[in-house]
PAZATI-720660 format. One record per atom (N, C-alpha, C): residue in one letter; x, y, z. Coordinates in steps of 0.001 Angstrom, whole numbers, padded with zeros to 6 digits, always signed. Each point is the difference from the previous one (the first is absolute). Layout:
aXYZ...
This chain:
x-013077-006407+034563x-000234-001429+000185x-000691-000612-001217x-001111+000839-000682x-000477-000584-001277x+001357-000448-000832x+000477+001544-000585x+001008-000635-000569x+001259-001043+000143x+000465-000259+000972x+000189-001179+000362x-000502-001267-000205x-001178+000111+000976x-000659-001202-000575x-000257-000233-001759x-000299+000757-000914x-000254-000211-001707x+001519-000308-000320x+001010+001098+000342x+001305-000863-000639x+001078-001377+000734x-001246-000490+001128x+000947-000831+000026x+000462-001384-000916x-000947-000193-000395x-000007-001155-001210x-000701-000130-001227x+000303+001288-000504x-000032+000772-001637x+001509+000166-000136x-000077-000749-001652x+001061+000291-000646x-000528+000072-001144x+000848+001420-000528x-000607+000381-001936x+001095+000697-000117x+000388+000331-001482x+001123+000744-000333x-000562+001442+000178x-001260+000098-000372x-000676+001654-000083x-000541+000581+001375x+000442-000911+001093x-000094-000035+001602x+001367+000901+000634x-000519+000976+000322x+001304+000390+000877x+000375-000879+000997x+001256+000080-000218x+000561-001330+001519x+000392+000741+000930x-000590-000988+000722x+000570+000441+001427x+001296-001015+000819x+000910+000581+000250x+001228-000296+000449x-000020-000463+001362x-000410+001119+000960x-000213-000299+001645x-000418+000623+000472x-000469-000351+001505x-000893+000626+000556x+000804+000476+001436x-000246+000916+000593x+000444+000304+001678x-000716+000773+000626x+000143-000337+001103x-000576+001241+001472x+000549+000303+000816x-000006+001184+000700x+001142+000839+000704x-000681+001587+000648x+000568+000626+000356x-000454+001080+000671x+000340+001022-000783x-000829+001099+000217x+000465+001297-001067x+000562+000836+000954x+000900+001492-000487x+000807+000832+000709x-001101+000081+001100x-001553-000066+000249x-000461+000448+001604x-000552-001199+000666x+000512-000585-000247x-000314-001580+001026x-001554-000555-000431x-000902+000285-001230x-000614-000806-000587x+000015-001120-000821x-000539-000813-000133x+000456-001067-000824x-000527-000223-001401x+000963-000433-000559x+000266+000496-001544x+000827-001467-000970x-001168-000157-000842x-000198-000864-000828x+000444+000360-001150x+000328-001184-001320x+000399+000802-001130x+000460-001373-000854x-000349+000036-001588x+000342-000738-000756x+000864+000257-000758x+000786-000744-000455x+001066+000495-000904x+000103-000679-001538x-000160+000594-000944x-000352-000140-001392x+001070+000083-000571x-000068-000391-001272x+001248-000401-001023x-000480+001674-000620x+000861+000669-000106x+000316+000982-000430x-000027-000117-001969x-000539+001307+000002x-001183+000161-001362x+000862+001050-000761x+001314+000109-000561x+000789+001245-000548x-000628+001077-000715x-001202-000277-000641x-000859+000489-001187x-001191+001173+001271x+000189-000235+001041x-001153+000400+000846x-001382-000928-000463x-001062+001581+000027x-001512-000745+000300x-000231+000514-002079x-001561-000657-000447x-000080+000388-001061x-000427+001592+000351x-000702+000537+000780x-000480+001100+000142x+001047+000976-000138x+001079+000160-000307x+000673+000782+000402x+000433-000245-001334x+000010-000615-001178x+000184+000050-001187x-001068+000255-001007x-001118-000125+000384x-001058+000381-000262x-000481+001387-000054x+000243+000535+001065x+000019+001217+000733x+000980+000969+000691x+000860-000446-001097x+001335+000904+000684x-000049+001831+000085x+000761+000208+000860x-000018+001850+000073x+001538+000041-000807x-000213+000938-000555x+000861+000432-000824x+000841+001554+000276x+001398-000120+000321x+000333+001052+000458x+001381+000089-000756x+000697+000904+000320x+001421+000452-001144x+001149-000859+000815x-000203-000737+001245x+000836-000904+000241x-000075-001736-000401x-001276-000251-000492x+000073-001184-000348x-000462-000362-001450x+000320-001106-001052x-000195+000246-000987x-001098-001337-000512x-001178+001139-000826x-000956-001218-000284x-000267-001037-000303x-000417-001101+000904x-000143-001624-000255x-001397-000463-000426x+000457-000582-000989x-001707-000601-000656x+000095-001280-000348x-001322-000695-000059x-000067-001340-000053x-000603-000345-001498x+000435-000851-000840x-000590+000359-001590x-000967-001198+000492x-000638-000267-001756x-001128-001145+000724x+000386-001153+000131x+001745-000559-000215x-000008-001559+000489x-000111-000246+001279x+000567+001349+000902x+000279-000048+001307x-001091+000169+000379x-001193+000406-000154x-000713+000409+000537x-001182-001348-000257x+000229-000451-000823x-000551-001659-000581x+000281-000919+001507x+000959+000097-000167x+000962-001138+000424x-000558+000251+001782x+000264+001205+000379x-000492+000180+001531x-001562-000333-000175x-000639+000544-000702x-001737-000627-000231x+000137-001709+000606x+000880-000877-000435x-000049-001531-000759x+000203-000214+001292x+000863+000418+000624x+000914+000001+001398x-001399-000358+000879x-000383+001458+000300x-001098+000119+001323x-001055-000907-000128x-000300-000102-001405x-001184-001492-000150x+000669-001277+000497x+001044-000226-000269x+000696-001098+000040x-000340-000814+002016x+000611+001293-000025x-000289+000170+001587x-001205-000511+000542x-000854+001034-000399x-001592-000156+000217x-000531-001331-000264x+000421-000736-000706x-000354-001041-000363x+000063-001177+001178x+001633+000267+000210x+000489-000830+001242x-000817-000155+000722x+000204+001225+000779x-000835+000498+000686x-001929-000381+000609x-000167+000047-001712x-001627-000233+000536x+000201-001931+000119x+000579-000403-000899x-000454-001270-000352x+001257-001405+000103x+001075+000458+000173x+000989-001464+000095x+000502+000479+001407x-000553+000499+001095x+000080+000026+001427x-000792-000616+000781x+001019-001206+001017x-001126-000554+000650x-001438+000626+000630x+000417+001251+000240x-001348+000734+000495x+000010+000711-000931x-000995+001052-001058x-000182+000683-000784x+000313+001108+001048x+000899+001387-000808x+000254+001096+000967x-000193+000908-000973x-000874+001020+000066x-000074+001431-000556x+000495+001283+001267x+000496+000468-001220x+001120+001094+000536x-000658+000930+000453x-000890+000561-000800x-001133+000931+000643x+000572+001932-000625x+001532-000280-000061x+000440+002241-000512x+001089-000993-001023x-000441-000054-000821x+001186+000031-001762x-000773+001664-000052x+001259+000751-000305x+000636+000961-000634x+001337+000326-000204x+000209+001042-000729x+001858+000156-000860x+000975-000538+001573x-000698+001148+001029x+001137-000238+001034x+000289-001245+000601x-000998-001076-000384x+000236-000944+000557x+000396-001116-000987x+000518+000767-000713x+001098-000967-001512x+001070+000440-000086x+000596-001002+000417x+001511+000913+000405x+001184-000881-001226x+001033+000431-000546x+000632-000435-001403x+001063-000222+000583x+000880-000756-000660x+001393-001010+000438x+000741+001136-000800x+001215-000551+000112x+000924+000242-000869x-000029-000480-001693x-000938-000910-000070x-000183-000126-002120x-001611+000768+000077x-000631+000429+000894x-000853+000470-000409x-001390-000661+000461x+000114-001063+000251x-001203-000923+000693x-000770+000499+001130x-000971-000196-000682x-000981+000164+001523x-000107-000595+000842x+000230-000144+001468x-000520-000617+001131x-001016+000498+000940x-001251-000718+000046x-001631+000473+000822x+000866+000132+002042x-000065+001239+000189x+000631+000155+001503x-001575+000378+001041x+000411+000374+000916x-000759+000481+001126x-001509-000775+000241x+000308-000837+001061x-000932-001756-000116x-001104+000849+001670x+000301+001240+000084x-000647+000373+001430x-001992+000052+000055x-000099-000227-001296x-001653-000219+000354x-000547-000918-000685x+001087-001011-000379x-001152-001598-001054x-000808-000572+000945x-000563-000549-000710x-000748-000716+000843x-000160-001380-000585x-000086-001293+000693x-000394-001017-000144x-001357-000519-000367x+000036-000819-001523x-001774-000701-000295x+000006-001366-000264x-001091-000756+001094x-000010-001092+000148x-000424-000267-001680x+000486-001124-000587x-000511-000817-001156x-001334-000372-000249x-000366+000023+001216x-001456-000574+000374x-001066+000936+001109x-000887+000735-000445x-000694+000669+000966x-001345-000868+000022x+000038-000048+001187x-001400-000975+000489x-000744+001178+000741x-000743-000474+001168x-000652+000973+000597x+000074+000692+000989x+001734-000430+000360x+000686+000977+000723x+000597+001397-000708x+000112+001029+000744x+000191+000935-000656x+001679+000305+000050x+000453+000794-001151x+001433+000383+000203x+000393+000986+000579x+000593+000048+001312x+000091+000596+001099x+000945+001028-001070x+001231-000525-000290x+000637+001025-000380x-000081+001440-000906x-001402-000513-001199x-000302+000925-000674x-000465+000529+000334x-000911+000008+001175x-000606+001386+001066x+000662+000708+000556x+001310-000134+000233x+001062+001387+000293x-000138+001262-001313x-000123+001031+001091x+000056+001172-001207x+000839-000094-000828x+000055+000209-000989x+001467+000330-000909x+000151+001426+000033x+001617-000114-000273x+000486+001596+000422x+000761-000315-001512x-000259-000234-001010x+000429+000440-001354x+000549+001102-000634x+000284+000551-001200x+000462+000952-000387x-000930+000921-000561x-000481+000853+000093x-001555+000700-001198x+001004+000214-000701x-001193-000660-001460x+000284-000115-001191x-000025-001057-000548x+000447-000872+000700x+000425-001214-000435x-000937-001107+001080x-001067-000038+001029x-000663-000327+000562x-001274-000456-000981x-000251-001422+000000x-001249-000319-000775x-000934+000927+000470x-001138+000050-000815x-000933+001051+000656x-001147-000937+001042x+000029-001493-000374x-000938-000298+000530x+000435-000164+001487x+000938+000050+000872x+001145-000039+001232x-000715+000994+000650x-000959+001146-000891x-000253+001126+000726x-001341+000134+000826x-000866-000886-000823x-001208-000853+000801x+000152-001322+000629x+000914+000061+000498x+000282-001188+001209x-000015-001639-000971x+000282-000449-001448x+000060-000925+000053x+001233-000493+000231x+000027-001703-000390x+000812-000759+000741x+001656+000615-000996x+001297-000257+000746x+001203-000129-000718x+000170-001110-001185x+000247+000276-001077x-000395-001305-001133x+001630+000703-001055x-000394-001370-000220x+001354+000252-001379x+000037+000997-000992x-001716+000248-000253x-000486+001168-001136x+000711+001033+000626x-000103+000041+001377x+000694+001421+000358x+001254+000234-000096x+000908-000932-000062x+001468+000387-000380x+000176+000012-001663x-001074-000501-000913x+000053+000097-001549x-000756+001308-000025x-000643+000809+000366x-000080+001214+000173x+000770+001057+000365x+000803-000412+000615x+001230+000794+000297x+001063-000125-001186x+000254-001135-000470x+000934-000202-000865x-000667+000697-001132x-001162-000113-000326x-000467+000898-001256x+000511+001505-000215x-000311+000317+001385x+000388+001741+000242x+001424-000036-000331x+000830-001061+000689x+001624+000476-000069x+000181-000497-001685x-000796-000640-000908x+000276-000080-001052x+000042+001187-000841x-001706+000658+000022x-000145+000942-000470x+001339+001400+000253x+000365+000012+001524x+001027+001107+000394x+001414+000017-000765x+000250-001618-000002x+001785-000521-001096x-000631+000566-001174x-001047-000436-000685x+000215+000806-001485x-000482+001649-000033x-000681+000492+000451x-000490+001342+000098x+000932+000800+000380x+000675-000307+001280x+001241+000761+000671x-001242+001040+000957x-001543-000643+000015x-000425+001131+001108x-000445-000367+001288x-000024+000113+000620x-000552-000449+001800x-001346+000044-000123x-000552-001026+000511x-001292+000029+000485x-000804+001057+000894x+001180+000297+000797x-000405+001321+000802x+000717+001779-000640x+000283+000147-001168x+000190+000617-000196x-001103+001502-000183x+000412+001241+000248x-000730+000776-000188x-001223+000342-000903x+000009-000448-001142x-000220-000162-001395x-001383-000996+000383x+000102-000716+000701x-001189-001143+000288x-000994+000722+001229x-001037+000327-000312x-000765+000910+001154x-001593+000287-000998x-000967+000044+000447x-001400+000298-000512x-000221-001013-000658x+000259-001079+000580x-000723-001434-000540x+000879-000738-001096x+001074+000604-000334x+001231-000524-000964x+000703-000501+000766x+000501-001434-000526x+001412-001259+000920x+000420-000250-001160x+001462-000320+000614x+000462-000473-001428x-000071-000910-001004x-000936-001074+000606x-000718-001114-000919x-000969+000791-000746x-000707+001015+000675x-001007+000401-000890x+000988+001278-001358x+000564+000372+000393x+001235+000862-000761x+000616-001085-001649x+000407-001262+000649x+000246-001086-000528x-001092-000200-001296x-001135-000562+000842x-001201-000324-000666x-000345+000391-000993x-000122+001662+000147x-000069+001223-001060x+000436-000245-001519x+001013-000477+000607x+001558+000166-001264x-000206-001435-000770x-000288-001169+000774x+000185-001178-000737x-001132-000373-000665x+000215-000343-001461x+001579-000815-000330x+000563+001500-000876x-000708+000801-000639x+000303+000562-001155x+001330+000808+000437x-000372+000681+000851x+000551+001192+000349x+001151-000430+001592x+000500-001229-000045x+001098-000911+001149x+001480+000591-000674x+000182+000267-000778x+001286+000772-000065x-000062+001478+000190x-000525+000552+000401x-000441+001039+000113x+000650+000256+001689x-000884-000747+000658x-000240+000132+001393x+001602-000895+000919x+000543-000418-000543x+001404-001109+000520x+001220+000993+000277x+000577-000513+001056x+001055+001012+000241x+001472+000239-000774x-000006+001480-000803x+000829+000111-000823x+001464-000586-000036x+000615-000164+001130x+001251-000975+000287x-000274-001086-000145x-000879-000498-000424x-000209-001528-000104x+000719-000127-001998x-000707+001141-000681x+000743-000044-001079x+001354-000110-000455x+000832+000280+001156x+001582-000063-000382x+000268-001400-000452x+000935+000420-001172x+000409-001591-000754x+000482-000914+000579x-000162-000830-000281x+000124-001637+001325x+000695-000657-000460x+001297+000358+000649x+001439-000987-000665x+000106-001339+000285x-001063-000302+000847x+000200-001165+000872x-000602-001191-000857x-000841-000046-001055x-000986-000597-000557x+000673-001003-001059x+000057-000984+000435x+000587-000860-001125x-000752-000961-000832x-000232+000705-001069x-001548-001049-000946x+000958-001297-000621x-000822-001013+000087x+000674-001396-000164x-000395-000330-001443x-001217+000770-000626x-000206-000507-001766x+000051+001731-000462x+000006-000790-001207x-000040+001517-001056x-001123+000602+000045x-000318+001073+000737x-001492+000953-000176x+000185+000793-000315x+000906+000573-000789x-000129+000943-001233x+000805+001788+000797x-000841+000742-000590x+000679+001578+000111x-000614+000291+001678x+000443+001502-000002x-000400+000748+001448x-001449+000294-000627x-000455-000038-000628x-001777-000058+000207x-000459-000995+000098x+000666-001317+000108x-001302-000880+000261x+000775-000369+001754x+001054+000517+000046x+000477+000124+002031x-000632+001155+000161x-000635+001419-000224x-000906+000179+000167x-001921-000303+000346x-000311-000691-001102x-001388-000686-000139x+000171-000919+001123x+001059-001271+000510x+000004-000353+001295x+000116-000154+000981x+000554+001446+000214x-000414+000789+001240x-001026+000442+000478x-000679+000997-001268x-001305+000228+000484x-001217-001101-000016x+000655-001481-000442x-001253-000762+000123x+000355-000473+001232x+001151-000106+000514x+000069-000356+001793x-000266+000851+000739x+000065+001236-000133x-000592+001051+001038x-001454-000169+000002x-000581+000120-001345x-001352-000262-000096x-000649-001488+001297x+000692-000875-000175x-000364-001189+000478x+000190-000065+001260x+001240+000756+000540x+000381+000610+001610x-001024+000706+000634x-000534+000968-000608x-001001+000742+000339x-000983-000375+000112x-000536-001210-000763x-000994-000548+000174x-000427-000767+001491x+001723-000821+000204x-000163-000669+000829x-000179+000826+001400x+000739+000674+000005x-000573+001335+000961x-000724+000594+000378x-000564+000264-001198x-001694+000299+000588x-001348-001366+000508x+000347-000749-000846x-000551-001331+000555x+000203-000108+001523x+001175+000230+000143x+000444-000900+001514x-000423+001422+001182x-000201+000802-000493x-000457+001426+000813x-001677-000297-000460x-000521-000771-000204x-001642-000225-000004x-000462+000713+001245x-000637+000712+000092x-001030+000253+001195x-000287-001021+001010x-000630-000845-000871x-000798-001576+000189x+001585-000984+000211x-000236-000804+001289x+001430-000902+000047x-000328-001006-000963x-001392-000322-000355x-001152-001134-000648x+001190+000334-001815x+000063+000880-000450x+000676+000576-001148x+001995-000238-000404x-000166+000123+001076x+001971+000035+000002x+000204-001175-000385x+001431+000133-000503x+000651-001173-000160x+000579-001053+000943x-000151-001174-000131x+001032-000655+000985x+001358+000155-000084x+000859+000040+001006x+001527+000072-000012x+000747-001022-001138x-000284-000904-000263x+000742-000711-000611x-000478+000287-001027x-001038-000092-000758x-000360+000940-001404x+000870+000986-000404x+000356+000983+000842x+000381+000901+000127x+001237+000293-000670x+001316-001490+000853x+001314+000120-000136x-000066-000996-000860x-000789-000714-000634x+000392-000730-001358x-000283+000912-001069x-000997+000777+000343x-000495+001386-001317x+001372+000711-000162x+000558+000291+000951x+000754+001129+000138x+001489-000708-000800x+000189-001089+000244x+000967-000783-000420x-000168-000260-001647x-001438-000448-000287x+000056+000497-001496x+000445+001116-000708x-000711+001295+000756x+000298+000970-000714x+001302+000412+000132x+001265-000906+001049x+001074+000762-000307x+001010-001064-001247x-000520-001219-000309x-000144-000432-000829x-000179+000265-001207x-000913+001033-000190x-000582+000426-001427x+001167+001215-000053x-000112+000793+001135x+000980+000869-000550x+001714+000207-000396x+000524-001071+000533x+001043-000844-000199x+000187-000708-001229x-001461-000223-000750x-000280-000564-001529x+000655-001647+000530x-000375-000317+001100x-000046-001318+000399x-001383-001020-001133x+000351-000781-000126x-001663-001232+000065x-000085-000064+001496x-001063-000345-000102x-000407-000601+001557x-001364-000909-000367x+000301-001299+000437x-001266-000796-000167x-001305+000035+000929x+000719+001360+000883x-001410-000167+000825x-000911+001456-000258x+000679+000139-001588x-000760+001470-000501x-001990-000923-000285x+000254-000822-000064x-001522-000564-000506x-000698+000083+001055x+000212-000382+001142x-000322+000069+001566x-001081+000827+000334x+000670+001352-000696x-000231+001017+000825x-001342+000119+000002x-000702+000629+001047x-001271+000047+001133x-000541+001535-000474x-001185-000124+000017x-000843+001241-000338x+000328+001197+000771x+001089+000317+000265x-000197+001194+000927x+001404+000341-001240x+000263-000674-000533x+001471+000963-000923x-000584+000331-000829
């Protein structure tokens, strides 16, 4: 019923759509609900992210436009989301599985089963809704959710930080590797800025046919040098938006205009809103 209610009057391109809805009985005479979604050919990102690799299927990787481009996507979303909706709605679980890719590759933000609604205006009534537990994803759960504060926007730019950090790293938040006080922001942390090519996931290096530079920027070392100054700047934003402190993070829309520069820069675009840019790049 949540989800229902959030998609009934949201529309975004980076929105999974929903087609229709029905109810009916299942094979033992219970009753059985169900939405029906525009079908995603690409699957979820998690499963490109994290693929198993076996002698029947053959390896799929995402270089860094694609992996840009789904970043630009889920903010895009988020944005909607927090701020050009008559009611502000945070989603509450952004992760890979719940980024599901079209057929060109686009991201669409799916599975609406625990947002929650925030009034514009909190007076001195309280928000009923953010006192429901959240049943989130670990890993990707703000930390402050864990001492009972309220549901806030910081908490879905906390989440998006993690799934940032995971698109370029290629590692899970919950991965084995993270245990005795190591997460992957702090893994992250370590590395940046010097040592950010180091730590990025090696399929991200495959050459990127897709990239069409619009001025003359010269040889494959200086499409080198701006790569690693956008990863550098990705990472940044990533760890920013994974702040501990929600007081620290970025706002959403910061976010997807940052992110829009830097795919700008690496494109060897101008962009007039390179002057713009906000202390967290």
């Amino acid at each position: 019923m949540d989800e229902c209610e959030s998609l009934r009057n949201i529309r975004h391109r980076n929105l999974i759509k929903i087609i229709t809805s029905f109810s009916s009985i299942d094979f033992v005479g219970n009753d059985f609900k169900a939405l029906l979604f525009e079908f995603m050919p690409n699957g979820s990102l998690e499963k490109w992210l994290h693929q198993k690799v076996d002698g029947n299927h053959q390896l799929r990787s995402l270089n860094f436009s694609k992996r840009l481009n789904i970043t630009i996507d889920i903010a895009s979303a988020l944005e909607y989301l927090h701020h050009h909706c008559d009611i502000p709605i945070t989603h509450c679980d952004i992760k890979p599985s719940n980024s599901l890719l079209d057929e060109d590759m686009n991201a669409h933000l799916g599975d609406f089963g625990l947002v929650r609604f925030l009034p514009r205006i909190i007076g001195n009534s309280e928000d009923r809704s953010s006192k429901i537990r959240l049943k989130g994803t670990i890993g990707y759960i703000a930390p402050e959710y864990g001492t009972g504060s309220h549901v806030s926007m910081a908490g879905d730019v906390y989440s998006y930080g993690i799934l940032l950090l995971e698109i370029f790293t290629g590692k899970s938040p919950t991965s084995d590797m993270f245990k005795d006080g190591l997460t992957l922001r702090k893994f992250v942390e370590m590395a940046f800025p010097e040592q950010v090519m180091d730590i990025i996931d090696p399929l991200l290096l495959l050459e990127d046919e897709e990239v069409r530079v619009t001025n003359n920027i010269g040889n494959d070392r200086d499409k080198k040098r701006r790569l690693q100054e956008c990863l550098v700047s990705l990472v940044r934003i990533g760890i920013v938006c994974s702040a501990g402190s929600p007081r620290k993070r970025m706002e959403v829309g910061d976010v997807a205009k940052e992110m829009n520069v830097i795919r700008e820069r690496y494109l060897g675009v101008e962009s007039t809103d390179r002057d713009k840019i906000g202390p967290y790049y």
